[in-house]
VMD Tcl script that builds the backbone (N, CA, C; Angstrom):
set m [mol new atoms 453]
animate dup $m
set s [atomselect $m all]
$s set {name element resname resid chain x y z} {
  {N N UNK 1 A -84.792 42.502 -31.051}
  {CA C UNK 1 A -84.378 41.539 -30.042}
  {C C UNK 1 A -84.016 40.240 -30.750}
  {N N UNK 2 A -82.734 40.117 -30.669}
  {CA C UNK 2 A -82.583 38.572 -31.243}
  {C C UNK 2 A -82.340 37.200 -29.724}
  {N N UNK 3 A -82.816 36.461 -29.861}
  {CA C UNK 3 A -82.759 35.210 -29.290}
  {C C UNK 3 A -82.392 35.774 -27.257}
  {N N UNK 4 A -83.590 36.838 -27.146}
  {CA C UNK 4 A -83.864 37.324 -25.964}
  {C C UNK 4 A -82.859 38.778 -25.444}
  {N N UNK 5 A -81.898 39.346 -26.614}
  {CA C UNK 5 A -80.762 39.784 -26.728}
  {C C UNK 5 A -81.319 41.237 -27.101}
  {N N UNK 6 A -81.168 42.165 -26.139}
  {CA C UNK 6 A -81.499 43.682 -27.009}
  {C C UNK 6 A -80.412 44.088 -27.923}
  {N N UNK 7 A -80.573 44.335 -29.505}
  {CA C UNK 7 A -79.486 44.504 -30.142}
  {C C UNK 7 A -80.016 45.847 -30.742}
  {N N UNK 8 A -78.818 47.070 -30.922}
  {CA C UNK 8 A -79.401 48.517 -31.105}
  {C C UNK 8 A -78.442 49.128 -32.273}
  {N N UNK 9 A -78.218 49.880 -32.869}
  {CA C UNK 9 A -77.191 50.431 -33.504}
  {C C UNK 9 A -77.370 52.072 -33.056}
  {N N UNK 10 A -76.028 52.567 -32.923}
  {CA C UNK 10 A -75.826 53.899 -32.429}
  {C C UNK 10 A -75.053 54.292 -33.300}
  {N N UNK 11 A -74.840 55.295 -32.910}
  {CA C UNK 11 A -73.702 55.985 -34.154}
  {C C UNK 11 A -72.899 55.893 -33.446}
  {N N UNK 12 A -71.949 55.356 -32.363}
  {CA C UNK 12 A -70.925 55.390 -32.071}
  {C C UNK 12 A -70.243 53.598 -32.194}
  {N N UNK 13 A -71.469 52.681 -32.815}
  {CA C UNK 13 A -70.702 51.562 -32.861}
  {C C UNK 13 A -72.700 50.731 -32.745}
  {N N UNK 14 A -72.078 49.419 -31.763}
  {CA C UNK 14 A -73.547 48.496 -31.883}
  {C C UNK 14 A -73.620 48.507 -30.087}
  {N N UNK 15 A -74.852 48.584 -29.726}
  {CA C UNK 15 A -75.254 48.427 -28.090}
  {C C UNK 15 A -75.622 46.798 -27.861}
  {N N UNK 16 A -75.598 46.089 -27.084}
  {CA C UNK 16 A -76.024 44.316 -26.922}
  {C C UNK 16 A -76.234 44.763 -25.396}
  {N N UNK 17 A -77.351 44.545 -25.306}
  {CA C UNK 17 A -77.791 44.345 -23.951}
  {C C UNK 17 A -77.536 45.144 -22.960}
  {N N UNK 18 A -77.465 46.723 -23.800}
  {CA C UNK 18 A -76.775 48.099 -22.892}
  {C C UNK 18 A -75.607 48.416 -23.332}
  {N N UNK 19 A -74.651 47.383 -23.152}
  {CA C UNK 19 A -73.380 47.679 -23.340}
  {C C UNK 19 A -73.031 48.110 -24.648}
  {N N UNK 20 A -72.151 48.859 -24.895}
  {CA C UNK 20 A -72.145 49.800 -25.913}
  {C C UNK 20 A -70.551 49.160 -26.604}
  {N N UNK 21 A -70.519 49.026 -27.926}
  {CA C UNK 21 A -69.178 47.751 -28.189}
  {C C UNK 21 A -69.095 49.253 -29.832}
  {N N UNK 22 A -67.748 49.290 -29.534}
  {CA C UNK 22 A -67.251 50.110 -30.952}
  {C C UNK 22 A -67.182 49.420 -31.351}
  {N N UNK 23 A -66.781 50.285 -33.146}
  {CA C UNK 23 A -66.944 49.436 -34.235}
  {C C UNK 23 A -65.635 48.292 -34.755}
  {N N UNK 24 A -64.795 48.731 -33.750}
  {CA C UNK 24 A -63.694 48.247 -33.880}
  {C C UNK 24 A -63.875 46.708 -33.328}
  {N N UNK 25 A -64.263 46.961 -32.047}
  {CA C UNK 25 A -65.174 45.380 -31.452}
  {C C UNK 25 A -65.472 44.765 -32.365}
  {N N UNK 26 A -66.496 45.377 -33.047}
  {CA C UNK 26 A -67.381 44.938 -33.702}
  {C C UNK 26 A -66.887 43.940 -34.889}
  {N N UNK 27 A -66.092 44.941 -35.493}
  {CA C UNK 27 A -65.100 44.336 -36.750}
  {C C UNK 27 A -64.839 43.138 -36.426}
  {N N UNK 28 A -63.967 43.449 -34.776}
  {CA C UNK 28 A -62.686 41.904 -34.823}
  {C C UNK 28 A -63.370 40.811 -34.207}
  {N N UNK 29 A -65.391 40.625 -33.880}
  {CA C UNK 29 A -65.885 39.516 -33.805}
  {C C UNK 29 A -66.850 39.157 -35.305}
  {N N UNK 30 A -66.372 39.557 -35.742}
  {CA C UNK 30 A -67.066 39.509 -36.762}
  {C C UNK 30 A -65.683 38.683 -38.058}
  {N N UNK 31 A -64.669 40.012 -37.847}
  {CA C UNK 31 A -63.199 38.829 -38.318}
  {C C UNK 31 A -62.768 37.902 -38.172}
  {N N UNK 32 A -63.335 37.844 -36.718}
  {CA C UNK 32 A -62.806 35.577 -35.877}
  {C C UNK 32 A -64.051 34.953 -36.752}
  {N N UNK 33 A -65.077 35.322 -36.924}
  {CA C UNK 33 A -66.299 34.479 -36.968}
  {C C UNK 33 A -66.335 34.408 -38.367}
  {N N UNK 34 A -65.585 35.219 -39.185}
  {CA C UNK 34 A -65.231 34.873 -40.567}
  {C C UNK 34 A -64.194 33.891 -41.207}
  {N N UNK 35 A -63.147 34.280 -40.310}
  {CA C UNK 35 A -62.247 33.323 -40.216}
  {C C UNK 35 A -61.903 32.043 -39.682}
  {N N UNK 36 A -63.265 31.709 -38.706}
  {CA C UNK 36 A -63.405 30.603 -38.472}
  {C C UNK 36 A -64.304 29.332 -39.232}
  {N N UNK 37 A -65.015 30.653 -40.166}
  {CA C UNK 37 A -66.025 29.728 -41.064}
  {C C UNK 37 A -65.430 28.931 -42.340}
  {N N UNK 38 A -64.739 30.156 -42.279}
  {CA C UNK 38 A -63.510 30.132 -43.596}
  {C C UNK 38 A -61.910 29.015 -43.012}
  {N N UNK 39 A -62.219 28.462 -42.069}
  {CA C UNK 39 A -61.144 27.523 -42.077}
  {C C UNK 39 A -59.814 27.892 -41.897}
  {N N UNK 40 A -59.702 29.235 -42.011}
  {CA C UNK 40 A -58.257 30.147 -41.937}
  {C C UNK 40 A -57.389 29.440 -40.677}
  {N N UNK 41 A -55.926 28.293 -41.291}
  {CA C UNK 41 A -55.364 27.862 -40.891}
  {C C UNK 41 A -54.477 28.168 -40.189}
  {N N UNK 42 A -54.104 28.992 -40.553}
  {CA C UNK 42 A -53.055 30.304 -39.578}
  {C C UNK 42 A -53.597 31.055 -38.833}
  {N N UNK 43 A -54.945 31.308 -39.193}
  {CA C UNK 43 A -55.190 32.165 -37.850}
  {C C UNK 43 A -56.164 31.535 -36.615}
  {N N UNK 44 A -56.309 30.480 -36.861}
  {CA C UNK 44 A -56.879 29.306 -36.104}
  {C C UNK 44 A -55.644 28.699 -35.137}
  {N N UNK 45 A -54.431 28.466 -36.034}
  {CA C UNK 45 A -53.104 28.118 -35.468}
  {C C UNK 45 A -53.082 29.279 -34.365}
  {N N UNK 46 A -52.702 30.322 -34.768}
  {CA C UNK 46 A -52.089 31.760 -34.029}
  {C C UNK 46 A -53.079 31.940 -32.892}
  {N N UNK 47 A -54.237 32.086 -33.281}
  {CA C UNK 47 A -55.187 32.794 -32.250}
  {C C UNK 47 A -55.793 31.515 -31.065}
  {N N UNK 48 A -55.857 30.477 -31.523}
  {CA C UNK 48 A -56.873 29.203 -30.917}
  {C C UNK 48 A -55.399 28.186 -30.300}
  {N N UNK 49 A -54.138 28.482 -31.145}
  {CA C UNK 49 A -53.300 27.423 -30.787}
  {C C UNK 49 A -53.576 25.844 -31.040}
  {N N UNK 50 A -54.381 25.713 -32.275}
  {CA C UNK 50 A -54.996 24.221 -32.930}
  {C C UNK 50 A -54.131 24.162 -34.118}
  {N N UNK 51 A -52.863 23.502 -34.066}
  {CA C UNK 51 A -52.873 23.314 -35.841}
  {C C UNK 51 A -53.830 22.070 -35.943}
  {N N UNK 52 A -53.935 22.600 -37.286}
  {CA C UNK 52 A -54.369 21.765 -38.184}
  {C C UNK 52 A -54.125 20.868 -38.933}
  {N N UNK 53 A -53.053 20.768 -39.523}
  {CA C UNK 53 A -51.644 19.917 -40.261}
  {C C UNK 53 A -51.572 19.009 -39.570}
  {N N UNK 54 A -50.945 18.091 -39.963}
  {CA C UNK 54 A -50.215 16.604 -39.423}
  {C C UNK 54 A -49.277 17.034 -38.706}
  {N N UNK 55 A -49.444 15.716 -37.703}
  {CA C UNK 55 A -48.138 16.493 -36.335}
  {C C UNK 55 A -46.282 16.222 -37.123}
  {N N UNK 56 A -45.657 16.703 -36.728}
  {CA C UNK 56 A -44.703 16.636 -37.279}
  {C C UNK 56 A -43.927 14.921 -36.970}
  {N N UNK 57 A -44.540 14.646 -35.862}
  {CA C UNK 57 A -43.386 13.499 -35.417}
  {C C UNK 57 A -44.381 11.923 -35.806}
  {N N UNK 58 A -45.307 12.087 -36.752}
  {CA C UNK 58 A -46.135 11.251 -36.807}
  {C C UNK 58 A -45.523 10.545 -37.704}
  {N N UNK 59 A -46.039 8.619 -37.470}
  {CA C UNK 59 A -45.237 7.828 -38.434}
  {C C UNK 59 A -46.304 7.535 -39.665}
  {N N UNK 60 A -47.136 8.423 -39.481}
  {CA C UNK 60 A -48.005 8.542 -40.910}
  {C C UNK 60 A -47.719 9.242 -41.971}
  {N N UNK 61 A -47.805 8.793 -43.116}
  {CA C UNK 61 A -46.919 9.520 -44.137}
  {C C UNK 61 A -48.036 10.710 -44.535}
  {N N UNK 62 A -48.231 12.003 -44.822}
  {CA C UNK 62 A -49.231 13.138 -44.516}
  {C C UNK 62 A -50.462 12.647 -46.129}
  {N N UNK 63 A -50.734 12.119 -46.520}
  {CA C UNK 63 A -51.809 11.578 -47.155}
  {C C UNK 63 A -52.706 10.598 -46.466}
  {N N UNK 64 A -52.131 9.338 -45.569}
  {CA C UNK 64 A -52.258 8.466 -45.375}
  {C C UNK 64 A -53.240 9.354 -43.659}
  {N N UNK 65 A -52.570 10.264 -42.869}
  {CA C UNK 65 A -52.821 11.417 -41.876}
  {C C UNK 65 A -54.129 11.980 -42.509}
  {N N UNK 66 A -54.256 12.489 -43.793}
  {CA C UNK 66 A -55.162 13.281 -44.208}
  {C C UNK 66 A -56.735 12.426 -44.462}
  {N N UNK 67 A -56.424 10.965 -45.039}
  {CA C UNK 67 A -57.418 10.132 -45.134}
  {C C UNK 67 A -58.231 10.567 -43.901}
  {N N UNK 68 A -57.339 9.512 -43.103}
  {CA C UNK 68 A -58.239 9.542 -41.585}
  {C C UNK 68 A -58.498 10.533 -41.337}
  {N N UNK 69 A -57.955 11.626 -41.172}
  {CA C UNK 69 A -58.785 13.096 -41.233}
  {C C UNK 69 A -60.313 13.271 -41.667}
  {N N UNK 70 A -60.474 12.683 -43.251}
  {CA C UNK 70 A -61.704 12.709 -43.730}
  {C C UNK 70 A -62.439 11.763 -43.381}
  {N N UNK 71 A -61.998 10.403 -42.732}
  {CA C UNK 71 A -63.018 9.622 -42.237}
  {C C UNK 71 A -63.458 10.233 -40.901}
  {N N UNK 72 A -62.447 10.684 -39.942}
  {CA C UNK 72 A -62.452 11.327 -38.868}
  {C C UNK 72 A -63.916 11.868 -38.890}
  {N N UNK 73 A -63.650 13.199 -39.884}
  {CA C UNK 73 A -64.785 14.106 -40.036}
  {C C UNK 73 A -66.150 13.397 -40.514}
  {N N UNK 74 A -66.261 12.231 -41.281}
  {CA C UNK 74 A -67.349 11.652 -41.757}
  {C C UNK 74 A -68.128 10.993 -40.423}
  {N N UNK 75 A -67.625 10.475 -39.566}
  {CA C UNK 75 A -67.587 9.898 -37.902}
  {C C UNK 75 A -68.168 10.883 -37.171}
  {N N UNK 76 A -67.388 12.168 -37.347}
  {CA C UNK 76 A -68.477 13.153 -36.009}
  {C C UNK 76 A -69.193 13.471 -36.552}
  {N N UNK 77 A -69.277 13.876 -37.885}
  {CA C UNK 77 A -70.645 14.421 -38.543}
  {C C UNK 77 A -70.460 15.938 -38.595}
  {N N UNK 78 A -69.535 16.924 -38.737}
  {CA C UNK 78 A -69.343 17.728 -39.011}
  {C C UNK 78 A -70.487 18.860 -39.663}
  {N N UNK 79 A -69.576 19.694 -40.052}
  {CA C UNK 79 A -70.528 20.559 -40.947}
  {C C UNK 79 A -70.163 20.623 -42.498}
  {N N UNK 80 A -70.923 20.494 -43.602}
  {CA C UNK 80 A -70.382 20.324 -44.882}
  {C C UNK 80 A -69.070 21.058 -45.233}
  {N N UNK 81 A -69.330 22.434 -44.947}
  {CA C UNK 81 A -67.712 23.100 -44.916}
  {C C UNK 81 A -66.264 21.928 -44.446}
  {N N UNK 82 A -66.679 22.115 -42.891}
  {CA C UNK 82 A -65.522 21.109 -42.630}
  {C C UNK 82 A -65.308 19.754 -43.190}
  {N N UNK 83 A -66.206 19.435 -43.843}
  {CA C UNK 83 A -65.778 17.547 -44.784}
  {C C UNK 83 A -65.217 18.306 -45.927}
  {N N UNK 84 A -65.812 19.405 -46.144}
  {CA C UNK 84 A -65.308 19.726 -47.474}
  {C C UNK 84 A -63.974 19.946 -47.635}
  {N N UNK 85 A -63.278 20.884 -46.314}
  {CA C UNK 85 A -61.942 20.879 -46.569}
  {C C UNK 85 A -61.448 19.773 -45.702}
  {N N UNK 86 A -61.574 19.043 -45.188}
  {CA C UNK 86 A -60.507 18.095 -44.848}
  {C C UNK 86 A -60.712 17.065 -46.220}
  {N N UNK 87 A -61.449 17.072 -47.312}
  {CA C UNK 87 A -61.450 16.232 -48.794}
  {C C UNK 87 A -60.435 16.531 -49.342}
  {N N UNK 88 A -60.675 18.120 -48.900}
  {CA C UNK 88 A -59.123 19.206 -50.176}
  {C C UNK 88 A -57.462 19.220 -49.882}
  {N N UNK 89 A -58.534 19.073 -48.291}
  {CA C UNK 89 A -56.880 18.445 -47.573}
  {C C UNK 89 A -56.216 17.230 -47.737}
  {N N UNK 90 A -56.981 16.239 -48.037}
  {CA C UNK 90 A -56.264 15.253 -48.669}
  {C C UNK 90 A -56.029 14.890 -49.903}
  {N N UNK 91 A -56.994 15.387 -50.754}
  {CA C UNK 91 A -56.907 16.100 -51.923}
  {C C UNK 91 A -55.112 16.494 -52.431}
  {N N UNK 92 A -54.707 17.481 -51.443}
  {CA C UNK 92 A -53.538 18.039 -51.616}
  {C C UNK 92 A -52.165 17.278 -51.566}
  {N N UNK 93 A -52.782 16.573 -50.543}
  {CA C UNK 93 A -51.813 15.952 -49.718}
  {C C UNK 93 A -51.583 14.166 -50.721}
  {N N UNK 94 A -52.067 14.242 -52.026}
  {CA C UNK 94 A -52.092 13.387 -53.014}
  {C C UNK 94 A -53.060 12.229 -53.048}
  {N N UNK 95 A -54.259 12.035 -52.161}
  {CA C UNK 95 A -55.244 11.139 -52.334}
  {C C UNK 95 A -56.242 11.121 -53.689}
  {N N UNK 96 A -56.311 10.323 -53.858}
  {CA C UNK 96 A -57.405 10.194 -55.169}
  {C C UNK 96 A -58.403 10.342 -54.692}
  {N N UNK 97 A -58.965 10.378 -55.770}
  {CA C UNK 97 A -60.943 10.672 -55.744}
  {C C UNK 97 A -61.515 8.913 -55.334}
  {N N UNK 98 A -60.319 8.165 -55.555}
  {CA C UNK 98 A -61.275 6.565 -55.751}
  {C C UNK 98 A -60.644 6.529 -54.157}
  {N N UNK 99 A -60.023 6.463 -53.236}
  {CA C UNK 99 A -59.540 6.965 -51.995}
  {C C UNK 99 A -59.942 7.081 -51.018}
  {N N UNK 100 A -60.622 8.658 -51.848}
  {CA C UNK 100 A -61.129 8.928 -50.672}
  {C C UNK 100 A -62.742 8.663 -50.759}
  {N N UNK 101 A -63.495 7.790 -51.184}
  {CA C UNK 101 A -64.635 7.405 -51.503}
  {C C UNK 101 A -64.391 5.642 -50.752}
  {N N UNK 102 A -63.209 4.941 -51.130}
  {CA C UNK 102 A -62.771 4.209 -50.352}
  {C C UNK 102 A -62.994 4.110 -48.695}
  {N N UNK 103 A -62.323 5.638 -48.263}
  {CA C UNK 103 A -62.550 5.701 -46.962}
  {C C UNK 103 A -64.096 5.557 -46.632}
  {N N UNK 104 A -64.818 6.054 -47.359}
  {CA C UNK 104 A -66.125 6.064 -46.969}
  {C C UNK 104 A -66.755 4.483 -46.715}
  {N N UNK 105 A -66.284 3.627 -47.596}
  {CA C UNK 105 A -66.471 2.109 -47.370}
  {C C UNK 105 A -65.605 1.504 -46.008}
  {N N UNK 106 A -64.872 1.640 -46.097}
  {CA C UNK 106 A -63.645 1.515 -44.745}
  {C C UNK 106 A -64.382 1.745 -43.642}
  {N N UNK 107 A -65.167 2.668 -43.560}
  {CA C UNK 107 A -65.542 2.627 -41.928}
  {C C UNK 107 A -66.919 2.721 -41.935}
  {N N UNK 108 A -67.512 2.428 -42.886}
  {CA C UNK 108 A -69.006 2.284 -42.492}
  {C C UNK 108 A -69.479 1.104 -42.024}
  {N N UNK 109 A -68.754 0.091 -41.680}
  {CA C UNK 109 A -68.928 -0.616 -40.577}
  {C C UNK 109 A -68.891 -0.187 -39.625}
  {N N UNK 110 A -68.213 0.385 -38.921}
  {CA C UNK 110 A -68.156 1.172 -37.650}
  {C C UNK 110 A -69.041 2.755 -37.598}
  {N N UNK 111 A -69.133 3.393 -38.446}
  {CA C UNK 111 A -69.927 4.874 -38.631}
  {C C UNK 111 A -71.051 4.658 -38.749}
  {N N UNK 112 A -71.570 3.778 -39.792}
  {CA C UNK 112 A -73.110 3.531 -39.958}
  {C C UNK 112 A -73.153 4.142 -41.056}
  {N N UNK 113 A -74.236 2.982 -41.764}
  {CA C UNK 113 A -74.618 3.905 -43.037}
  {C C UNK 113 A -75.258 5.000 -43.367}
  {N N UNK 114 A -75.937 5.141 -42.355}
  {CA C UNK 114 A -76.783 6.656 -42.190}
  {C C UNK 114 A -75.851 7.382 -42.309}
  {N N UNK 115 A -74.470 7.741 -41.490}
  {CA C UNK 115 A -73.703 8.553 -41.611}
  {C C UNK 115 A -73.014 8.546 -42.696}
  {N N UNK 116 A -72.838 7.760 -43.054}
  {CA C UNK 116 A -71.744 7.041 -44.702}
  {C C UNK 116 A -72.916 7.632 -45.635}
  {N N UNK 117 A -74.189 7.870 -45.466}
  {CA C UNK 117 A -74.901 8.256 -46.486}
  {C C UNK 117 A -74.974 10.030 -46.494}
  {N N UNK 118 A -75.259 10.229 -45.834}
  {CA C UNK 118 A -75.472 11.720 -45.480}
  {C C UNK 118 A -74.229 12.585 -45.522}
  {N N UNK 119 A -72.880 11.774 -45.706}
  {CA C UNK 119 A -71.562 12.246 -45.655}
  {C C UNK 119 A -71.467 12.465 -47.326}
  {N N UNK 120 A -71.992 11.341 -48.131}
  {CA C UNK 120 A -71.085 11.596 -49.141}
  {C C UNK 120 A -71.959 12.563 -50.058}
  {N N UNK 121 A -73.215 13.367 -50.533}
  {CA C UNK 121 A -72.751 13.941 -50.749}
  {C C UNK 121 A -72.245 15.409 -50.796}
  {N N UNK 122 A -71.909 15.565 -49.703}
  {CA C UNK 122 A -70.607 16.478 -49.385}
  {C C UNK 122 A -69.047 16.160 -49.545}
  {N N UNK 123 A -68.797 14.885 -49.203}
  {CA C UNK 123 A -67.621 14.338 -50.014}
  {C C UNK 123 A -68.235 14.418 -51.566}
  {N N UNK 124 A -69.343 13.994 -52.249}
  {CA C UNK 124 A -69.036 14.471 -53.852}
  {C C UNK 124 A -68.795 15.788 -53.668}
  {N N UNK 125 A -69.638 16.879 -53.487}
  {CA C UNK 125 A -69.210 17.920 -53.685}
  {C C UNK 125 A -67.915 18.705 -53.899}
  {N N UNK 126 A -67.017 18.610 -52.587}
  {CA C UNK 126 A -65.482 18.645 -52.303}
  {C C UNK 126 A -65.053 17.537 -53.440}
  {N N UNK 127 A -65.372 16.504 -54.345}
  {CA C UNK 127 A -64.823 16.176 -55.058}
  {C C UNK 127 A -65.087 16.829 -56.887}
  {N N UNK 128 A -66.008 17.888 -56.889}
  {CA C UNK 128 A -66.097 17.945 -57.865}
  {C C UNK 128 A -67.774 17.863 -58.649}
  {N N UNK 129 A -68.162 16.703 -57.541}
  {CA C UNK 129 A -69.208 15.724 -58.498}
  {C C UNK 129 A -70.350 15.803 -57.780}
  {N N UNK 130 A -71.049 16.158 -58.639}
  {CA C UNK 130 A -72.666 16.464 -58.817}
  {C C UNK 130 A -73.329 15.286 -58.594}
  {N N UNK 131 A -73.992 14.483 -57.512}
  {CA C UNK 131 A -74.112 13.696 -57.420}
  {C C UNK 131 A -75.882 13.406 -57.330}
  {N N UNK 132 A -76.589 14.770 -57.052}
  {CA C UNK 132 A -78.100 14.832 -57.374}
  {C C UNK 132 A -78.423 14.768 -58.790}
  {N N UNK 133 A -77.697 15.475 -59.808}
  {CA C UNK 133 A -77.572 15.734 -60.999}
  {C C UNK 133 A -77.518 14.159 -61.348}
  {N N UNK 134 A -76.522 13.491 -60.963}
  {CA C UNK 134 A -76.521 11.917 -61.613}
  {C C UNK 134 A -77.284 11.149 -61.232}
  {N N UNK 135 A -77.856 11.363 -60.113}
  {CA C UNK 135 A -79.244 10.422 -59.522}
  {C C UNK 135 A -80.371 11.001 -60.224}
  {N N UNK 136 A -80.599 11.841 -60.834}
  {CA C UNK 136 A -81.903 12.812 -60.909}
  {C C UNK 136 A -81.284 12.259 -62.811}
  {N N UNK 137 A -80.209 11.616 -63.777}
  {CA C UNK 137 A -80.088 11.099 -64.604}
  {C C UNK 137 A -80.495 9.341 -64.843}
  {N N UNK 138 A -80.441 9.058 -63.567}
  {CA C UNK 138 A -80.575 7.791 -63.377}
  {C C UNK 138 A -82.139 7.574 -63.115}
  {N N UNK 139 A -82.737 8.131 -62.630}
  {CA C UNK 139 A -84.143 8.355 -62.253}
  {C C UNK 139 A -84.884 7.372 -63.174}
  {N N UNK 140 A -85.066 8.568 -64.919}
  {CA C UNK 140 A -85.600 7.670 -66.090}
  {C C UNK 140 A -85.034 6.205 -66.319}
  {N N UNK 141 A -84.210 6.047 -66.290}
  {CA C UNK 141 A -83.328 4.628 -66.417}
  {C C UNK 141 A -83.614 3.802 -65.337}
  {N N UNK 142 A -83.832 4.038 -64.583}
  {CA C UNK 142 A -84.799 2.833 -63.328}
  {C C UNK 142 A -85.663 2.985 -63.321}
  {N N UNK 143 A -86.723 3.709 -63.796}
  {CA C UNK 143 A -88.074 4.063 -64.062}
  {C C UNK 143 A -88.205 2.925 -65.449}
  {N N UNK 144 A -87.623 3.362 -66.108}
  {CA C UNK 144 A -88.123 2.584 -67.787}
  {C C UNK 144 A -87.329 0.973 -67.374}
  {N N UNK 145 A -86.519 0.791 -66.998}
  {CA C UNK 145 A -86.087 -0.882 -66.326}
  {C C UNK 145 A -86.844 -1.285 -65.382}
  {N N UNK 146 A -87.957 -0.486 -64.342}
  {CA C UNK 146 A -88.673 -1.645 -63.721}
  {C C UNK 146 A -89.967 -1.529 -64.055}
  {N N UNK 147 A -90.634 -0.550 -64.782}
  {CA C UNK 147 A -91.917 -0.904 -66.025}
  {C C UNK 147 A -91.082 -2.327 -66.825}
  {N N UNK 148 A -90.020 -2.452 -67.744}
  {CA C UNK 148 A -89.840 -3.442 -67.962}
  {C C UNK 148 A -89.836 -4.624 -67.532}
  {N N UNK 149 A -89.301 -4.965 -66.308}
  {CA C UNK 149 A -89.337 -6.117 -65.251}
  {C C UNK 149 A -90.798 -6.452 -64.928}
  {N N UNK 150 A -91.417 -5.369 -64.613}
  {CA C UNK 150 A -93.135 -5.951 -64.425}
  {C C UNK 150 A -93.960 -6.289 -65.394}
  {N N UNK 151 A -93.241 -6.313 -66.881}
  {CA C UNK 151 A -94.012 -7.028 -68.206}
  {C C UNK 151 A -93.716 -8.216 -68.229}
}
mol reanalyze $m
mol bondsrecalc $m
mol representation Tube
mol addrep $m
């Protein structure tokens, strides 16, 4: 029983709550729910009718579109996946790494730093950069500078 749900396997496919769903069912919720995790742009376009892309008639030049995209996503609070690719998406779309870390200053007046904190690092990540790894380097080095300060 998952989450009050009788779930069974038969040999003719999977049963949910009686109802008896072939494997073919089975496959193509299991294919949306892959492909939705996975960001699959075309088939999000095709099946949901959402592009994703910059609208065509926009007077934003598609980098400048993609920023706000990633602040966008830093604002609702997303899921790391999704900051991650709207980073790559602007990423693509020719933003720098200093950019889009920029954006993150840009609106944390308005987002809050809680969110500006908890965003980036997943923006490091999508950028590349190990950002526990460099705090967890920095550690000893503020450790041995404020034993110093208290002599």
């Amino acid at each position: 029983m998952i989450c009050g749900m009788k779930l069974a396997q038969s040999r003719d496919g999977m049963v949910l709550n009686g109802e008896r769903r072939t494997m073919s069912q089975t496959a193509r919720f299991q294919e949306t729910l892959r492909r939705l995790a996975m960001i699959d742009e075309g088939f999000i376009r095709d099946e949901a009718g959402l592009a994703l892309g910059s609208a065509a008639t926009s007077a934003l030049d598609p980098k400048t579109a993609r920023l706000l995209q990633v602040g966008a996503s830093v604002t609702a609070g997303p899921s790391p996946v999704c900051l991650q690719w709207s980073v790559a998406q602007a990423m693509a779309a020719g933003a720098t790494e200093d950019e889009i870390a920029d954006v993150l200053l840009a609106i944390a007046p308005v987002t809050g730093l809680g969110r500006i904190a908890a965003a980036a690092p997943d923006v490091a990540i999508a950028l590349g950069y190990d950002i526990a790894a460099a705090l967890e380097e920095l550690d000893p080095i503020v450790s041995r500078e404020s034993a110093e300060d208290r002599r």
